[in-house]
N, C-alpha and C positions, 0 to 999 in steps of 0.2 A: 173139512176140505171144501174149495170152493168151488164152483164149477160151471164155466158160464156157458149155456146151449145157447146157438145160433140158426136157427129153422129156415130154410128158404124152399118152398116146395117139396117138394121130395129130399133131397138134402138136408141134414143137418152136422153140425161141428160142434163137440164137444168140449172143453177145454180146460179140465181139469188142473189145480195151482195147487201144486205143494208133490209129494213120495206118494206112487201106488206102492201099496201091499194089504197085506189080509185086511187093517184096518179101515182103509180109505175102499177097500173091494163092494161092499152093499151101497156106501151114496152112491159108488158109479154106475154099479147096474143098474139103481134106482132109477137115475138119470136117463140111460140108455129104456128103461119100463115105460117112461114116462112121455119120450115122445110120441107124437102123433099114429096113425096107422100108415099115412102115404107116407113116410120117411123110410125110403127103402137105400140111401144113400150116407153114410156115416162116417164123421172124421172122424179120429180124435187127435186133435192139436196138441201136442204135447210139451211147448214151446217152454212150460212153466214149471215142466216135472222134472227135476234132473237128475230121481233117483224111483225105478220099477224095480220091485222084487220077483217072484213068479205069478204074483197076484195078477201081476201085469200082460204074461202069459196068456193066465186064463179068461181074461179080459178082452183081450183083443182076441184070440181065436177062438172066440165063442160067438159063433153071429147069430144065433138064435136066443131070444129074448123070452123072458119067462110063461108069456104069453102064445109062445111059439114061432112070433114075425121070426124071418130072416132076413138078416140085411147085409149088406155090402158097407166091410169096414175098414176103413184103411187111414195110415198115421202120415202126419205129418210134427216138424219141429223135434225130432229125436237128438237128445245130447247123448251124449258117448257113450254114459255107461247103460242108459235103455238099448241102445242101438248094441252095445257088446254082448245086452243080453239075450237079443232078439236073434244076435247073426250064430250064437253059440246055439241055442237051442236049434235055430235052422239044420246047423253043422249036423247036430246031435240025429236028430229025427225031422230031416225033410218035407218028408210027407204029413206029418204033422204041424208044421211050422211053416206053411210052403212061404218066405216072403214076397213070392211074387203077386201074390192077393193080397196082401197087407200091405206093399209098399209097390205103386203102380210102376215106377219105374225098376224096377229087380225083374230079370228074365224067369222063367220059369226054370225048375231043378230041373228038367232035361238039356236046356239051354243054357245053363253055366260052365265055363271052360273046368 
């Protein structure tokens, strides 16, 4: 898998080319290891992936890094089928999945009709 980081400050964007799942899950975290200590700000661009499995799950609502950092991470660029899996798992367990932290513009689950 390829995956191109983009660092600006605190900020960085992710942008992983090709399917998350179990097998593509170690470069990414790898990835995510590897950045800096001030990068407390985290995309990940997803512009290029048009197929996440739950790998993908644990991916993004994991914001603590092996090293222990915690960061703030949130997606952009979702095709339909990541985005059906993110709003299903939402459906499922809320409070686990809240997408309001993951995708900045989503209300928080008490603020959804």
């Amino acid at each position: 898998m390829n995956i191109t980081t983009r660092i600006d400050g605190t900020f960085a964007r992710l942008s992983p080319c090709g399917e998350i799942d179990f097998a593509t899950l170690p470069p990414l975290r790898a990835a995510v290891d590897a950045l800096p200590p001030q990068v407390t700000d985290l995309q990940w661009d997803l512009t290029l992936t048009p197929f996440m499995d739950v790998a993908g799950l644990h991916l993004l609502f994991t914001p603590t890094t092996s090293s222990g950092r915690k960061r703030r991470a949130t997606v952009t660029g979702l095709h339909t089928q990541p985005l059906s899996l993110l709003l299903m798992a939402a459906d499922v367990h809320p409070t686990a999945f809240d997408l309001s932290r993951l995708l900045p513009d989503t209300p928080p689950v008490g603020l959804r009709p």
